[in-house]
N, C-alpha and C positions, 0 to 999 in steps of 0.2 A: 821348587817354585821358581818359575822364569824371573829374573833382573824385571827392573821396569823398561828399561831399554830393547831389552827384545821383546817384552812384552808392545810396547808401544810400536816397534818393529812391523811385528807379526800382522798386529790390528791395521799399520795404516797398508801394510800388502794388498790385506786383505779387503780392504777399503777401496783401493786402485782395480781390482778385478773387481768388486759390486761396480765399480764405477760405468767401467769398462761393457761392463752386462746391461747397465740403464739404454733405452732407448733416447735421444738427445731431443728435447722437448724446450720451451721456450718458457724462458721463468716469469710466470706468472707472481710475483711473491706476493702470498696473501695475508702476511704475518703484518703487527703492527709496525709500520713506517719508523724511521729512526730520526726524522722530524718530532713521530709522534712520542719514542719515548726521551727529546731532549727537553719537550716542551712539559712532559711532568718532570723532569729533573730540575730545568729551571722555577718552577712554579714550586718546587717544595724548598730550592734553595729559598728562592723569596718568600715561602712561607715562614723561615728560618730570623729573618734577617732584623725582623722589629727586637728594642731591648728588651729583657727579661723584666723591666720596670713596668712593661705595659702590658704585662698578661694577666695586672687586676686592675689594670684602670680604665675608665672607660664609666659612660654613664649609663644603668641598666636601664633598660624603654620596655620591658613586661617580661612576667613570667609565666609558667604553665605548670602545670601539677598534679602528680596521680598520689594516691595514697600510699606511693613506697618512691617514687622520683619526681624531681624537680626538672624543668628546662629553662634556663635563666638566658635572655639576651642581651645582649648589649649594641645600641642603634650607632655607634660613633669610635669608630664604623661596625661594623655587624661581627659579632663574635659569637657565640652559641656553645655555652657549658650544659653536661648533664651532672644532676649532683642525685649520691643516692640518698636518701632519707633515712633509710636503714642504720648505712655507718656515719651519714653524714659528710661521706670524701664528694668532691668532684672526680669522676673516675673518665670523664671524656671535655676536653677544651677547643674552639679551634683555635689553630695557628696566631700567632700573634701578627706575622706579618699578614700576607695575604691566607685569608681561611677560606675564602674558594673564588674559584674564577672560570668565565666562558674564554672560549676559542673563537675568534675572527677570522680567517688568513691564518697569516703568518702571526695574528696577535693575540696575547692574552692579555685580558682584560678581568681586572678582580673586581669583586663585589665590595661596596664600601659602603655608604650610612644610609642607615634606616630611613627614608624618606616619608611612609605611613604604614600603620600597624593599629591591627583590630584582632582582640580576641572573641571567640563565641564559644564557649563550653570547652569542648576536648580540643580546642585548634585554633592556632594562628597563624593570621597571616600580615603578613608582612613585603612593601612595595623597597625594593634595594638601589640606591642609583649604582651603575656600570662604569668603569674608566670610559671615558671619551663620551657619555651623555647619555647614555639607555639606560633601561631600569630590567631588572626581574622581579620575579616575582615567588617568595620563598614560604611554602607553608609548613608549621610543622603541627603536629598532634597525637595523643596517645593513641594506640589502635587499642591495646590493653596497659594493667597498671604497670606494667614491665617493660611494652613496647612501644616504641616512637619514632612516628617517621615524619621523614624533611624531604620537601621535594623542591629544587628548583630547576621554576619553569620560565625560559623566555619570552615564551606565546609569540604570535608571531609578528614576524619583524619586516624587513625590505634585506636585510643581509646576513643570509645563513649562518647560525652555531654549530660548529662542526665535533664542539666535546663540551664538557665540562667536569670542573673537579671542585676536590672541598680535600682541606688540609687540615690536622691536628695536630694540637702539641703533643709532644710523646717525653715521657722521661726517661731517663737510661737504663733503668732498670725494667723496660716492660719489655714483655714477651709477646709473640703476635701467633698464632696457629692456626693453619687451614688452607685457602683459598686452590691447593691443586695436592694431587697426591703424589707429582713425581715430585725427586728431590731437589730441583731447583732447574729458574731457567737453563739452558745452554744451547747454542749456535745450533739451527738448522744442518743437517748432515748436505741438503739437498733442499730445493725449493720442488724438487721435478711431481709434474703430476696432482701439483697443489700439496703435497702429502707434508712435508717440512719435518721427518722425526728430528729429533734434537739430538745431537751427539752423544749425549752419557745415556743415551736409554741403548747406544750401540756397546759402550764402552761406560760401564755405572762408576764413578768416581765413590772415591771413600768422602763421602760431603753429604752436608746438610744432615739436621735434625728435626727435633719438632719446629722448635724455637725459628722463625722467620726472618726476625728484626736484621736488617744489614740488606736484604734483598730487595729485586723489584723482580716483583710476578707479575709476567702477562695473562692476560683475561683473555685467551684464544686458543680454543681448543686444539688440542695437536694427538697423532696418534705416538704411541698405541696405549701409554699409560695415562689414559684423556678422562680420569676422572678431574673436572673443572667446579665450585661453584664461588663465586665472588663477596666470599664470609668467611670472617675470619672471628676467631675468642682472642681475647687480652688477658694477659694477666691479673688487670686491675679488677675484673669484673664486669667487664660488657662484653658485646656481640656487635658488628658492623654486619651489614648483608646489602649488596647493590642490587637492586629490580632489573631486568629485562634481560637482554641477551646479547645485548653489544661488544662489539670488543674495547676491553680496557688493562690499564694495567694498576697495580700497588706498587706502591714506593716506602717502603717501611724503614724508615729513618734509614735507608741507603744513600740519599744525597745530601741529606742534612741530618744530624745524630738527633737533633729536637724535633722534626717532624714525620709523620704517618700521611702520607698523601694517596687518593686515588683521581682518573681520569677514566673517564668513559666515555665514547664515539656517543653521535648522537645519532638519531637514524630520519626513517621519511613517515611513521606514523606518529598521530600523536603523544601515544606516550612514551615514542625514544625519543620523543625531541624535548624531554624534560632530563632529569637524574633523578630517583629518587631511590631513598634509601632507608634503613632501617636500623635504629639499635636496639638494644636488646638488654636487659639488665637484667645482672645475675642473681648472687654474685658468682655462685657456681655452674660451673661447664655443664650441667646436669641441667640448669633452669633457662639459661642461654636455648639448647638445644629443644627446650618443651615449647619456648615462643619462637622459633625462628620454624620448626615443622609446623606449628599450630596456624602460620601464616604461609607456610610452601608449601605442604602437604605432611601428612603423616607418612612416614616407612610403609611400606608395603609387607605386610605377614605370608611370609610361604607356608606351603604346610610343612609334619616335622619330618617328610621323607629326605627333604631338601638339605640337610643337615647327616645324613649318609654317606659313606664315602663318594665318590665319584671315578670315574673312567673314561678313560679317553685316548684319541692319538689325533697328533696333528691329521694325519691323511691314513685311509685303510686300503694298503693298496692293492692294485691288482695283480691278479696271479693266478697260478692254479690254485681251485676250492680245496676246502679241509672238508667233513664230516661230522656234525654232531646230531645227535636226535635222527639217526637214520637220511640226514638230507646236507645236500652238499652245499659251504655256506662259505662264507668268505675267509679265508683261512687266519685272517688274524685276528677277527671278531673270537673266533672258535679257538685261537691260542688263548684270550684273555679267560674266557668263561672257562675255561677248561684249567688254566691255572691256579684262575682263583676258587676252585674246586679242591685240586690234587693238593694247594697247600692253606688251606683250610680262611681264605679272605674273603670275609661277608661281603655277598651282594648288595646294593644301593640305587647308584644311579648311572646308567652307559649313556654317555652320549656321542652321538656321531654327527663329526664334525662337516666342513664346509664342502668337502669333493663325494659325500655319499650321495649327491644329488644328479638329475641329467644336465645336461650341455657343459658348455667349456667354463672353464675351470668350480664346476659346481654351484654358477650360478646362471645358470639355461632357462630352469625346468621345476616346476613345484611336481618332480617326478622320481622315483630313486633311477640311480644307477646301477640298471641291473647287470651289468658286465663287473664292475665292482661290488656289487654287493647281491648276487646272485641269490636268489627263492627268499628276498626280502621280506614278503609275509612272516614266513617259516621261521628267519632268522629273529627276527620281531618277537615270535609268539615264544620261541626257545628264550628268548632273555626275560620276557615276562611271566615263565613257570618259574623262573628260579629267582622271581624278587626282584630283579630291577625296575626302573625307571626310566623311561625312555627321553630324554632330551636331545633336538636335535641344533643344527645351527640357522641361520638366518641374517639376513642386513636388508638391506633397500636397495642392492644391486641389480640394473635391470640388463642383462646381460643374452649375447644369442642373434643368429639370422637366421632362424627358421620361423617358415607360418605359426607355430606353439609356442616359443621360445617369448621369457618374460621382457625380454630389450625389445624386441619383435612388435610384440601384442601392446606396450605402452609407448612404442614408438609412434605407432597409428594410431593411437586415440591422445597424440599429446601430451602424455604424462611424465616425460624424462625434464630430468632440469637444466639450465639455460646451455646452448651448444652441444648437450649432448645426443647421441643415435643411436643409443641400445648395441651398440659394439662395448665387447666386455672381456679384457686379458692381463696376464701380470703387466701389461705395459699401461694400462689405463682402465677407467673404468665407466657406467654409465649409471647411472643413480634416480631414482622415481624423486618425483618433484613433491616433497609431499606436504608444499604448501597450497596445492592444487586441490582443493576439496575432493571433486569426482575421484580423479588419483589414490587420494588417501584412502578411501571408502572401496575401489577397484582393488587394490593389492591389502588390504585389510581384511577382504572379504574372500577376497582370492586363497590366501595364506589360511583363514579359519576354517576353509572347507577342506584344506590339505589335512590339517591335525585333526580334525574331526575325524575325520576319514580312515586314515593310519591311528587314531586313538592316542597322538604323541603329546606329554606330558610336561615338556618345558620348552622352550628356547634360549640357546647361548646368541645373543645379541653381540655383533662382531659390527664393524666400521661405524661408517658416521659421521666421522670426520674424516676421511678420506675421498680423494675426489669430488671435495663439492664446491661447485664456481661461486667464490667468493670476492671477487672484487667489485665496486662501484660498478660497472659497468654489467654485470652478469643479474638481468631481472629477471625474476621467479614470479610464478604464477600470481602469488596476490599483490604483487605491485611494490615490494623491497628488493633492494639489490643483497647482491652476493655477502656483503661485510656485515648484514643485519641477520640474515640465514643461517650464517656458518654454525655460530655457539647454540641456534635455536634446531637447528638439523635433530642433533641428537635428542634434543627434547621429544620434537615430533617423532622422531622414530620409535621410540619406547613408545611413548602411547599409542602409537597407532599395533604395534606389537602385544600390548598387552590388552589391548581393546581383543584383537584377535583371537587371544588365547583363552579371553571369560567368552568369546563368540562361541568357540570349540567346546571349552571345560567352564559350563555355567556355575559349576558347583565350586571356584574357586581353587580348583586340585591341580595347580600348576606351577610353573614358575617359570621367572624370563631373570635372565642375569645379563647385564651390559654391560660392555667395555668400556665407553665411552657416555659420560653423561654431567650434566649441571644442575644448579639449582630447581628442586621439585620434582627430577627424574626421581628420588627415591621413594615417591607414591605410586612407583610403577613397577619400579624393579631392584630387583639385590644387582650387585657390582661383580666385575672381575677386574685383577689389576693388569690387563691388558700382555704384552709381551717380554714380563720382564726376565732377563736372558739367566741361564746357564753357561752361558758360553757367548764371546763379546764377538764383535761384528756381525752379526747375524748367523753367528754359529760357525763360520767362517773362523776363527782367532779361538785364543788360547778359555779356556773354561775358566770360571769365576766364582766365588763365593759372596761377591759384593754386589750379586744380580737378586743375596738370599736377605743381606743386611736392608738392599734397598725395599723387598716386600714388607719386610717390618715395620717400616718407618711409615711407606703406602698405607699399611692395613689402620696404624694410628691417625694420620691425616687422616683418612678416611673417616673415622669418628667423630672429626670435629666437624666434618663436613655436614654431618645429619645423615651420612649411608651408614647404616649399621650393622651390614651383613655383606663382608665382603671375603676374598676367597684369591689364590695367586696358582698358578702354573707352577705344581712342586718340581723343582729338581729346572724349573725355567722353563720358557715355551722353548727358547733354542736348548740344542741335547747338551745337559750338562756333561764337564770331563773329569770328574772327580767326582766318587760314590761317595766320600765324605758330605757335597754338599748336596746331594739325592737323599741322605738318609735323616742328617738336618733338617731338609725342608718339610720332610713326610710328617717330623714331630713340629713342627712348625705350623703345619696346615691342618693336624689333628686338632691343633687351639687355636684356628682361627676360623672367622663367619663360615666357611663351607673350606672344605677336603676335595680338592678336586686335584688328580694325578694322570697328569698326561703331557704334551705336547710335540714338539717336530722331534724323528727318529724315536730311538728306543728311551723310553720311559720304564722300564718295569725289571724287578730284579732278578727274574730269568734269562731276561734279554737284557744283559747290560752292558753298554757303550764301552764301561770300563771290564780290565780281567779281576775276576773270573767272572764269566759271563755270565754263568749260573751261578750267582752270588748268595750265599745258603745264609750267609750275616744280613743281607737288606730284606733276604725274603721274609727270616723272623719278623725284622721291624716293620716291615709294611703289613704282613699278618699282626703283630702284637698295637701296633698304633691304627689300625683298621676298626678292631673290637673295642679300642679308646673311645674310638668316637662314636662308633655306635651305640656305646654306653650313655656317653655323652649327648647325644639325640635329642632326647626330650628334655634335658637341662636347657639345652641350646633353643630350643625349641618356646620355651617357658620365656627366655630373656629377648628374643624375638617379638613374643607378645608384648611385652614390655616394650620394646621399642616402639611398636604397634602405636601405642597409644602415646608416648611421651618426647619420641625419637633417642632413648639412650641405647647408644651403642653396647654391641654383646661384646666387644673388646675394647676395652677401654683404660687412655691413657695413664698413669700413674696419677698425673696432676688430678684425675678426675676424684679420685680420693683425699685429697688433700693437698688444697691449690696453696695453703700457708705453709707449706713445709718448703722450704729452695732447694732441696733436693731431687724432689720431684718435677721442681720445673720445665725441666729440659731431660728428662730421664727417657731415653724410647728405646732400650734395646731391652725392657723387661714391662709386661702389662696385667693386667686385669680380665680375667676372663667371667666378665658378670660378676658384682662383688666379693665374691668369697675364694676364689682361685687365681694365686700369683703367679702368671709363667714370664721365666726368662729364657729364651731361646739363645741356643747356641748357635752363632753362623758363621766364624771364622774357624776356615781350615785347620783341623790339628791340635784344636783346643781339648783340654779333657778336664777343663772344673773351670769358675766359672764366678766373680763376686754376684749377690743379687744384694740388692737393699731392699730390707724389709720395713715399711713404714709403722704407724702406730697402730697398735695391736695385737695380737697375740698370733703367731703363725706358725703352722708345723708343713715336714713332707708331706705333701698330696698320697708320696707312694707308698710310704710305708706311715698309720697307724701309730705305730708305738715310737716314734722318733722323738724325742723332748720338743715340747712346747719352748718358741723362741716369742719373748717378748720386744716389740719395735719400738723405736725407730733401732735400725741395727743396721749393719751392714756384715754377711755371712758370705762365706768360701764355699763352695759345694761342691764333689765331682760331679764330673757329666759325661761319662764314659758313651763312647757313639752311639747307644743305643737307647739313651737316657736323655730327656730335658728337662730341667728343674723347674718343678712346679711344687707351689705353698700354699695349703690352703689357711683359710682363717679357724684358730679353731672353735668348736663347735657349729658349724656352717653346717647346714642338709644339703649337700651335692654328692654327685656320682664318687664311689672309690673306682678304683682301677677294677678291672677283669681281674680274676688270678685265669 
């Protein structure tokens, strides 16, 4: 194992030649301003700063009330508690000093006494005077007995709100979980090209857990691990969720240990020129998640083929043809089918990735590639005698200078977004405007005739957030700039994708998996967790195991998010350099929302990166964790429906089982696979056993049967020899046993 010094060595070399390769572009930086994040650090310190004597005094001026919570406020000056009815706690306060405040300039301005207040039924409202003489105007109300939202709105003024925020108490003991799936902010690698990846997605640091509290998350989507949505769980038993698509950040008791703050840009339509938000009472993570999808959307059900292994390569390249089925076909398409033949790995789901298409760099042409992918038909109908699934890839790149060409044809009907001209290469890119109605509707309809046509069965949803003009100055078709766009980008893109795909497949027999997406995308689509590495710098530097820790931690995030079927690039999208963490990952990916194995270089245990090439130890476990999951299928399948309807995730954190226990607090290197199966994943190098903690209940080996029943809470030693990852089920539970 390399020192960290050479490892750090090798990375920033490596770093200096990506550099060196960039083309020299002019930094646009579209991230939040460092104005903007002093000005939530200042507002949460001052939310800080009132004595602890006056977070009960104050005279209440009305309340509100569902048949399970209370909203109590306080007019002198405006303070706003939820209390639950249930246990009776206050489980949410605001701040004592300042509990929320607009943006002027350069100034923040808090909200202080009630000046009038009227209730009617489910909702109040309430007139606030502003520092310096204005007022807002703050309504809150039940949407259901569980949820409540508070909107404040300036209405309009003579001198623009450029944000606003709202501040809570917090106490030291609470946990905060959610709001992004990578594992915490970190420094832009690069502003070039608008693209901003963040340094530990090059290089994954051993940090971050579930637990949030200590950080400030920004609210702006970044590639490539850009699952976003601006909701977060408490430990205490609520749920927070911000509305629209602005950028903002949290501040969870990072500038001051007593307070939970957020801020959010305001925008130019009317309802970003308000804040409005939502919480959510639980008490459990389970009830949280039933109202925050009942209000964003439900999860989107795939069918159960979707839960099949998967296949894949970053790029299938050109060459001379192989032969299968009597006709000559792209020879590495024909290495896969042909392997997963000779050593006995069920078919699923083949997808082919972003260069099987025409023009430059695969995105020309809603055309195949027939020089890469030669008697395409043929190749098509051979993967569909033997069971697969065809998925292909897709974005909103408009890319190409020919008469045909997709950058071409939506350049002359006006469809590309602000500055761009349908030029499209790894140096930049050109993107459909698809806040442009006509547009949205032209490449929507464009795209469903293609899958119709070819008969194609899902799409992997790549960018999104890459290349899109987002600064003030960059206006899109319906009249917001670039910084009101950016987070909402990905929104639209899924649905204009998945509108597509019920165009194509009316019968619902499909599926769209995104890389990138926010609040409400997951009534659209299942998740991937984007590019996270097997090997650091872009595959550049030394190989890593901490590319396999940080998916686990993702696929958890992920849960609280309200995505409940998500899935990672085994072995990394960059080519992993140690079979130890290719053969982890495959048992890793077998229990999580989808099994998808592929990415850049050699992914597969015949062809392996590392010696022996022909690796006869990974090819058992990719064949023996293959029939895992195919067993697995319809279980998987079953807890999908279930999420369908309620949003509970099919992996899911400890806490989810018992949020009173503190040891499951903060517990994410071992989860829940659907209530009755414990998995702990193995992901550090070299390991061969393994503690898990077993909570309350009764749990035995998943794999063997006849193992003694272990009663919980406990904490157990287990080996985990490379070929094995310890899973517990609950006993007596009806789920799958293993294959023999």
């Amino acid at each position: 194992m390399p020192t960290e010094t050479l490892r750090r060595a090798r990375g920033l070399w490596a770093l200096v030649v990506l550099s060196l390769s960039l083309p020299s572009a002019c930094n646009r930086s579209p991230d939040l301003s460092e104005l903007a994040h002093a000005r939530l650090r200042e507002a949460s310190r001052a939310a800080g700063l009132a004595p602890a004597a006056s977070r009960t005094a104050g005279p209440r001026s009305d309340s509100l009330a569902s048949p399970l919570a209370e909203v109590l406020v306080e007019a002198a000056p405006l303070r706003i508690s939820v209390r639950d009815l249930r246990s009776g706690e206050t489980v949410l306060s605001s701040a004592a000093g300042v509990g929320a405040w607009i943006e002027r300039g350069e100034r923040i301005l808090a909200l202080g006494h009630v000046t009038e207040s009227e209730t009617d039924g489910d909702a109040m409202r309430l007139r606030v005077a502003v520092d310096g003489g204005d007022s807002v105007e703050v309504t809150i109300r039940f949407l259901t007995a569980r949820t409540i939202e508070v909107s404040i709105d300036p209405g309009p003024t003579d001198e623009p709100v450029e944000a606003i925020g709202v501040a809570w108490a917090t106490p030291p003991d609470e946990s905060f979980y959610g709001l992004t799936q990578r594992l915490r902010d970190s420094p832009p690698l690069s502003h070039w090209a608008d693209i901003g990846i963040p340094y530990d997605e090059l290089f994954p640091p051993e940090a971050g857990t579930l637990d949030r509290r200590g950080e400030t998350v920004e609210m702006y989507v970044r590639p490539t691990q850009s699952l976003y949505a601006p909701f977060y769980h408490s430990s205490r038993g609520y749920g927070v969720a911000v509305d629209g698509t602005t950028p903002g950040a949290f501040d969870l008791a990072a500038s001051h240990d007593g307070v939970a703050a957020f801020r959010f840009e305001t925008g130019t339509t009317q309802d970003a020129r308000r804040l409005r938000f939502h919480v959510f009472l639980g008490p459990d993570h389970a009830e949280i998640l039933d109202e925050y999808t009942r209000l964003t959307g439900r999860p989107i059900v795939p069918p159960e083929w979707v839960f099949l292994p998967w296949r894949w390569r970053g790029e299938l390249e050109h060459g001379p043809p192989a032969e299968l089925d009597g006709t000559r076909m792209n020879a590495q398409l024909v290495e896969d089918v042909t392997m997963f033949e000779r050593y006995g790995i069920p078919a699923g789901v083949y997808l082919l990735d972003r260069p099987v298409l025409a023009g430059e760099y695969g995105f020309g042409r809603l055309a195949w590639d027939e020089e890469r992918l030669p008697n395409f038909r043929e190749s098509l109908a051979a993967l569909r005698r033997r069971g697969y699934r065809i998925v292909v890839w897709s974005s909103t790149w408009m890319c190409g200078d020919g008469p045909d060409d997709n950058g071409t044809a939506a350049a002359d009907r006006g469809f590309l977004a602000p500055g761009h001209d349908g030029g499209c290469s790894d140096a930049g890119g050109s993107v459909l405007d698809v806040t442009h109605p006509a547009a949205y509707a032209w490449w929507r309809d464009r795209l469903a005739a293609f899958l119709s046509a070819e008969d194609i069965d899902g799409i992997k949803l790549d960018r999104g957030e890459e290349y899109i003009p987002s600064t003030r100055s960059d206006i899109w078709a319906d009249g917001r700039h670039g910084r009101e766009v950016h987070n909402d980008y990905v929104v639209r893109q899924a649905e204009l994708h998945r509108e597509a795909l019920e165009a194509a497949r009316p019968n619902g027999d499909f599926v769209l998996a995104s890389r990138a997406a926010w609040s409400g995308t997951q009534d659209d689509s299942v998740v991937w967790g984007g590019d996270i590495p097997g090997s650091e710098a872009l595959g550049f530097g030394f190989g890593t195991d901490l590319g396999l820790r940080a998916a686990i931690i993702g696929q958890l995030r992920a849960a609280f998010l309200g995505f409940p079927i998500w899935g990672s690039d085994t072995g990394g999208y960059y080519e992993f350099k140690d079979r130890e963490v290719f053969a982890r990952w495959i048992e890793f990916s077998t229990f999580s929302g989808l099994m998808e194995v592929g990415g850049v270089g050699a992914h597969a245990p015949w062809d392996m990166p590392t010696e022996p090439r022909v690796d006869e130890e990974l090819i058992e476990i990719y064949r023996r964790y293959s029939e895992i999951r195919v067993a697995l299928a319809d279980h998987l399948a079953s807890l999908a429906a279930e999420a369908g309807r309620s949003g509970m995730p099919l992996v899911r954190p400890m806490v989810f089982h018992d949020r009173t226990d503190p040891v499951l607090r903060d517990l994410w290197d071992q989860y829940l696979l659907g209530p009755d199966l414990l998995v702990a994943p193995v992901w550090r190098t070299g390991e061969r056993e393994r503690e898990v903690y077993l909570p309350k209940g009764r749990w035995r080996s998943w794999w063997d049967a006849a193992d003694e029943v272990v009663a919980g809470p406990r904490r157990v030693t287990v080996a985990a020899p490379l070929d094995r990852i310890p899973v517990f089920v609950r006993d007596g539970a009806d789920v799958p046993t293993p294959p023999r």
